[in-house]
ZAVEX-423421 format. One line per 3 residues: number of its first residue (from 1); for each residue x, y, z of C-alpha. Coordinates in steps of 0.5 Angstrom, whole numbers. Example, Ala and Ser with C-alpha at 12.3 -4.5 7.8 and 13.67 -1.06 7.14 Angstrom:
% ZAVEX-423421
1	25/-9/16 ~ 27/-2/14 .
//
This chain:
% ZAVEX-423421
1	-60/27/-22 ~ -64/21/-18 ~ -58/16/-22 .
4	-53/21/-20 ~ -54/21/-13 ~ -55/14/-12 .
7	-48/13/-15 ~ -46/18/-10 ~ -49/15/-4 .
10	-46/7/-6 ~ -39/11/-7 ~ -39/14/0 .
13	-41/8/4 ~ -36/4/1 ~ -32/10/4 .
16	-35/9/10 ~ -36/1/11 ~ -29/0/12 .
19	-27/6/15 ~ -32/6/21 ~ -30/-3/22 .
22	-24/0/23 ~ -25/5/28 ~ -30/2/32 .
25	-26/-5/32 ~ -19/-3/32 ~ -19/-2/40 .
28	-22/-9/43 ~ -18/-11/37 ~ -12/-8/40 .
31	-13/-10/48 ~ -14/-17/45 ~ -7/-18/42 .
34	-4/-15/49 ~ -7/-21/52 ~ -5/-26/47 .
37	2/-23/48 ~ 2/-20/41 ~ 6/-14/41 .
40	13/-11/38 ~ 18/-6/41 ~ 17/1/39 .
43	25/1/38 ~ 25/8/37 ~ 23/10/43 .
46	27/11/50 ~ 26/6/53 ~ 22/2/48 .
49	15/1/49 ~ 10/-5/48 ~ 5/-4/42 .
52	0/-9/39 ~ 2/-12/33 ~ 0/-15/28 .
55	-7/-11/26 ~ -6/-13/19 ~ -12/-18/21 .
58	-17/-13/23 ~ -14/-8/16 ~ -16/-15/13 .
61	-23/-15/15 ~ -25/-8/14 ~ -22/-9/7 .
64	-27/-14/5 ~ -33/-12/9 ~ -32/-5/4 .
67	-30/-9/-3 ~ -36/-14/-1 ~ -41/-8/-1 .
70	-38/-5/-8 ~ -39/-13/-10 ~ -47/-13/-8 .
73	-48/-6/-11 ~ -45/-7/-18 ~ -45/-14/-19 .
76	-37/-13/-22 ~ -32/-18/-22 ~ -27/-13/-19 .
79	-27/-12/-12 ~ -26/-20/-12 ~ -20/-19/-15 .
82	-18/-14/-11 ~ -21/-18/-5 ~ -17/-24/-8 .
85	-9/-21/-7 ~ -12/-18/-2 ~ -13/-25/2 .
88	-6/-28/-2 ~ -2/-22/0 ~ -4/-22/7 .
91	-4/-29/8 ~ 4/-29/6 ~ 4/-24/11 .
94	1/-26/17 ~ 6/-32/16 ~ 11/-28/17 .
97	9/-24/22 ~ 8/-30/27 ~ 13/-35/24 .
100	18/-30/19 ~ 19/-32/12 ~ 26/-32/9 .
103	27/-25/5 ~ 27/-29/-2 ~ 21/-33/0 .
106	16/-27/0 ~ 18/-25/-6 ~ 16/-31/-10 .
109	10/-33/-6 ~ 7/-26/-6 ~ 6/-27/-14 .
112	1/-32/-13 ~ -2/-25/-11 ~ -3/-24/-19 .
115	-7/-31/-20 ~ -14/-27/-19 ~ -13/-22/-23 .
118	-10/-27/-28 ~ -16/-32/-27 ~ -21/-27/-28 .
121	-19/-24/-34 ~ -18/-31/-37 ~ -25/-32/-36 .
124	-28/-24/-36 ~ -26/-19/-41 ~ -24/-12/-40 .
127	-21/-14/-32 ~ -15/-10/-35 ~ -13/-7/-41 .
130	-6/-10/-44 ~ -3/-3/-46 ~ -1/3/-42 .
133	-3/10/-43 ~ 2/15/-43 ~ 1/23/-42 .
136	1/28/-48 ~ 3/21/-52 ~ -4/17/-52 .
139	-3/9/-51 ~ 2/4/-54 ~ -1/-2/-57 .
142	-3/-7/-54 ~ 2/-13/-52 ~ -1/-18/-48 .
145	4/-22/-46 ~ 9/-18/-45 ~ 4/-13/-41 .
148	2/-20/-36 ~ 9/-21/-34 ~ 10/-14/-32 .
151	3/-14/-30 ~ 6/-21/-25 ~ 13/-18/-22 .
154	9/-12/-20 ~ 5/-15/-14 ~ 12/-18/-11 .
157	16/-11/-13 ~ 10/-6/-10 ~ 8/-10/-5 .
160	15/-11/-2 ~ 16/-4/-3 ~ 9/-1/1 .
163	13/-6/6 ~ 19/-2/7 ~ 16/4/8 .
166	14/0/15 ~ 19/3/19 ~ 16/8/23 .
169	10/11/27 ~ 5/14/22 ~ 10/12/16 .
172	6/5/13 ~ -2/8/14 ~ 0/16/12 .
175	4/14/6 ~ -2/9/4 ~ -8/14/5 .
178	-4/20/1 ~ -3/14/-5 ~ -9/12/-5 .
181	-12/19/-5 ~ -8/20/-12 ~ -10/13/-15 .
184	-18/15/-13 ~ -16/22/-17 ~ -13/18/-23 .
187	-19/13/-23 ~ -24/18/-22 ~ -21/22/-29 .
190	-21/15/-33 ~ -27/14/-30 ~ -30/20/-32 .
193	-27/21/-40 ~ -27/13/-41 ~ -34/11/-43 .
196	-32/4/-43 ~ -30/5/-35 ~ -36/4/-30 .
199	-35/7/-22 ~ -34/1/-19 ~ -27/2/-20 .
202	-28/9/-17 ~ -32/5/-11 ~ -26/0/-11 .
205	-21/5/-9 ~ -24/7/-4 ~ -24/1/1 .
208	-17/2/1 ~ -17/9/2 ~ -22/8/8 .
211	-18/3/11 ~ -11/7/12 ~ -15/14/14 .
214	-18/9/20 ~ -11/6/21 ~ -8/13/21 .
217	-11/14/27 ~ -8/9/31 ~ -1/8/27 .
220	0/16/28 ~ 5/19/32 ~ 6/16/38 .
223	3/8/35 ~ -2/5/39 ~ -2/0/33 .
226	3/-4/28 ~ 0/-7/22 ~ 6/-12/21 .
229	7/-15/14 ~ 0/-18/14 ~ -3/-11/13 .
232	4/-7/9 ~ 3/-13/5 ~ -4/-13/3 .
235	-4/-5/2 ~ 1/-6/-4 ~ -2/-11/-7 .
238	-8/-8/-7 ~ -5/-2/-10 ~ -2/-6/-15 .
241	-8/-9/-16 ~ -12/-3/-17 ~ -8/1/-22 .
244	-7/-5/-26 ~ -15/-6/-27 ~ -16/2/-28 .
247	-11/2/-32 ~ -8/9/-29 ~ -1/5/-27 .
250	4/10/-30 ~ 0/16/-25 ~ 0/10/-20 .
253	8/9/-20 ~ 10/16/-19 ~ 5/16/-13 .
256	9/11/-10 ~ 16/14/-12 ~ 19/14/-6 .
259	18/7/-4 ~ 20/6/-10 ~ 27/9/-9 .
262	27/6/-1 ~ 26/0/-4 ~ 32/1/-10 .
265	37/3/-6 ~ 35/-2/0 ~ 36/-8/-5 .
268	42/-5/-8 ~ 46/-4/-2 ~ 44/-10/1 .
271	45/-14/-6 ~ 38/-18/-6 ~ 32/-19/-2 .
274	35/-20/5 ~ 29/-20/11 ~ 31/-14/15 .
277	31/-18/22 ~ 37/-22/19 ~ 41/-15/17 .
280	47/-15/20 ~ 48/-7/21 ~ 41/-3/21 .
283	41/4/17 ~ 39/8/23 ~ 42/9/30 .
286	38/12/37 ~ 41/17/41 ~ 41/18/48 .
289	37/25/46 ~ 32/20/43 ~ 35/23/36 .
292	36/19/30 ~ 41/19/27 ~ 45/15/20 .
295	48/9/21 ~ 56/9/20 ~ 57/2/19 .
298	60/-1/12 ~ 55/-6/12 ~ 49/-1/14 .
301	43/-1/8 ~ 42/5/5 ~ 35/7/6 .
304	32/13/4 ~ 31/14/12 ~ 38/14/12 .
307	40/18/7 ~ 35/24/9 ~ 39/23/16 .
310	46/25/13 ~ 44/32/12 ~ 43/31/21 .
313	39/27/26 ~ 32/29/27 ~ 27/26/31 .
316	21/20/28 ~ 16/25/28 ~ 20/30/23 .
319	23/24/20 ~ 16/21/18 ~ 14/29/17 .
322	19/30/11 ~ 17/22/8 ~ 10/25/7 .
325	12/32/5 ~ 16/29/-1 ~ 10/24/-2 .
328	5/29/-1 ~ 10/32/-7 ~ 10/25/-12 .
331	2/24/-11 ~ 2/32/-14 ~ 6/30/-19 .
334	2/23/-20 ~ -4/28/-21 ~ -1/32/-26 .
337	1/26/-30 ~ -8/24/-29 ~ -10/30/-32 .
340	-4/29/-38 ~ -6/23/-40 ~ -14/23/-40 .
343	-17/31/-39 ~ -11/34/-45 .
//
C-alpha cells in the first residue's frame, strides 16, 4: 500500500509542477510581452484586437520544471528525452516567431527533434522498442532500421501537424490537452499489462498534459495569449516523443487525426510545405457580422476549417467547438484502440 501511494503522489506532483508554474506565471509573463511589444492580431475579431504572443516560452519552462522532477524521482532517462525535442523543437519555433523561417526550413530542422531520442537509445536500452503493437493482431516483428526512420519523419509530420491546428482561439491548448489525455490512457494501460514498463512513462505525459490544461485557461475563448510556433511546435514533438518511447503510436495517431487530416489536405492543396504568412489566399474570410466563412478563392488552401465552413458560416467559438467535438471523437476511438491492443 505505502508504494503505491508514494508512486501516486510522484504522479501527481508531476501534474501539478507544470500546471501551476503556468498559471502562476502566465499573467506577468503576458504584460511582460506587451511591454516588449510582443503581440499578434486577433484577426478574427472585429476590430482585430492585440494579444501577447509568443508564450511558448513560459509553456517551455513549465515543461521542464515537470520533466526535471519526473527525472529526480525515477532516475530514468526518459524525461530527458522528452525535454530534449522538447528544447529542439521550441528552439526552431521561437525562431520563427521572431524571424520567420521558410516553410520547407522548418521541416528539416525539426528533425534534429529526433537526435535525444536516437542518441539515448544508442546508449541505453529499452528508450523504445522497434515494433508497433497492433489491436486484436499483437506485435510485428521487430525492425529497427525501418522502425527509426519512421520514427525519425515523425517529429517534423506531427509537430508540423500540432501547428496547424494553431488558427483559433482555444483550438492549439483544447486539442493538445484532449490528445494528451488519450495518450496518458494508453500509457497508463501499457503500463499496467507490460511488466517490462515502469510509471515514469505515465509520470512523463503528465507534464504535457499539465502544461495545455493551464495554457487552455489563458488560450481559450476569447485569447489572452498565443503560444506562437514555439510552444504548438514543442507540443507535437513532445507527442511524438511520448508515443514513441511508451510505445502506444498506433493509439496515439488515431488521437490526432484531425490534425493529421488538417495537415494532408493542407499540403495537398498547397502542394508542399509553404509558410502560412506567405500563402497567397487564406482558407477562411471574416464577415462584417463577424461570421466565418469558407474561402472561395482558387488558390485558398483547403484546411479542415474550411471544409467544415462549406456546410455555412459559423462564429470562432463554434468552429473550435466542432474541432474539439470530432477530436473529443478520435481520442475515444484511440481509447478503444488502447484497451484492444493490451487489456483483450
Amino acid at each position: 500500500m505505502i508504494p503505491l501511494l508514494e508512486n501516486a503522489a510522484l504522479i501527481l506532483v508531476s501534474f501539478l509542477i507544470p500546471l501551476f508554474l503556468v498559471l502562476l506565471l502566465m499573467p506577468g509573463f503576458m504584460k511582460y510581452l506587451v511591454r516588449l511589444g510582443r503581440v499578434a492580431d486577433d484577426v478574427h475579431k472585429i476590430p482585430p484586437t492585440k494579444i501577447p504572443c509568443p508564450v511558448g516560452p513560459l509553456l517551455f519552462l513549465g515543461v521542464v520544471g515537470g520533466e526535471a522532477f519526473v527525472y529526480f524521482a525515477y532516475g530514468s532517462v526518459i524525461p530527458l528525452v522528452v525535454v530534449g525535442a522538447a528544447a529542439i523543437a521550441f528552439v526552431v519555433g521561437i525562431t520563427d516567431d521572431l524571424y520567420v523561417l521558410g516553410g520547407k526550413t522548418k521541416p528539416l530542422l525539426l528533425l534534429l527533434a529526433a537526435v535525444p531520442l536516437l542518441g539515448a537509445a544508442t546508449f541505453r536500452s529499452g528508450v523504445y522498442v522497434p515494433r508497433l503493437a497492433f489491436p486484436l493482431l499483437g506485435t510485428i516483428g521487430a525492425h529497427l532500421t525501418l522502425y527509426t526512420l519512421l520514427a525519425v519523419a515523425a517529429f517534423p509530420i506531427v509537430a508540423n501537424a500540432f501547428n496547424m491546428m494553431d488558427s483559433f482561439n482555444g483550438q492549439i491548448s483544447g486539442f493538445t490537452l484532449m490528445t494528451s489525455v488519450a495518450l496518458l490512457f494508453g500509457v497508463a494501460l501499457h503500463t499496467a499489462f507490460h511488466p517490462g514498463f515502469s510509471l515514469v512513462r505515465v509520470a512523463s505525459v503528465l507534464p504535457l498534459v499539465g502544461v495545455s490544461a493551464a495554457f487552455f485557461v489563458f488560450n481559450r475563448y476569447p485569447s489572452r495569449a498565443f503560444d506562437g510556433d514555439s510552444g504548438a511546435l514543442m507540443f507535437g514533438s513532445m507527442f511524438a516523443t511520448l508515443a514513441i518511447t511508451s510505445g502506444v503510436e498506433i493509439a496515439a495517431i488515431i488521437a490526432i487525426v484531425p490534425a493529421i487530416l488538417n495537415s494532408f489536405y493542407t499540403l495537398s492543396s498547397a502542394r508542399g510545405f509553404v509558410e502560412r504568412r506567405k500563402m497567397a489566399s487564406r482558407p477562411t474570410r471574416l464577415g462584417n457580422d463577424g461570421m466565418l466563412y469558407a474561402s472561395v478563392e482558387p488558390s485558398a488552401p483547403n484546411t479542415l476549417i474550411r471544409l467544415i465552413l462549406l456546410s455555412g458560416p459559423l462564429g470562432e467559438k463554434d468552429i473550435v467547438r466542432e474541432v474539439f467535438v470530432l477530436t473529443a471523437v478520435t481520442c475515444l476511438l484511440s481509447g478503444a484502440i488502447s484497451v484492444l491492443t493490451w487489456v483483450v
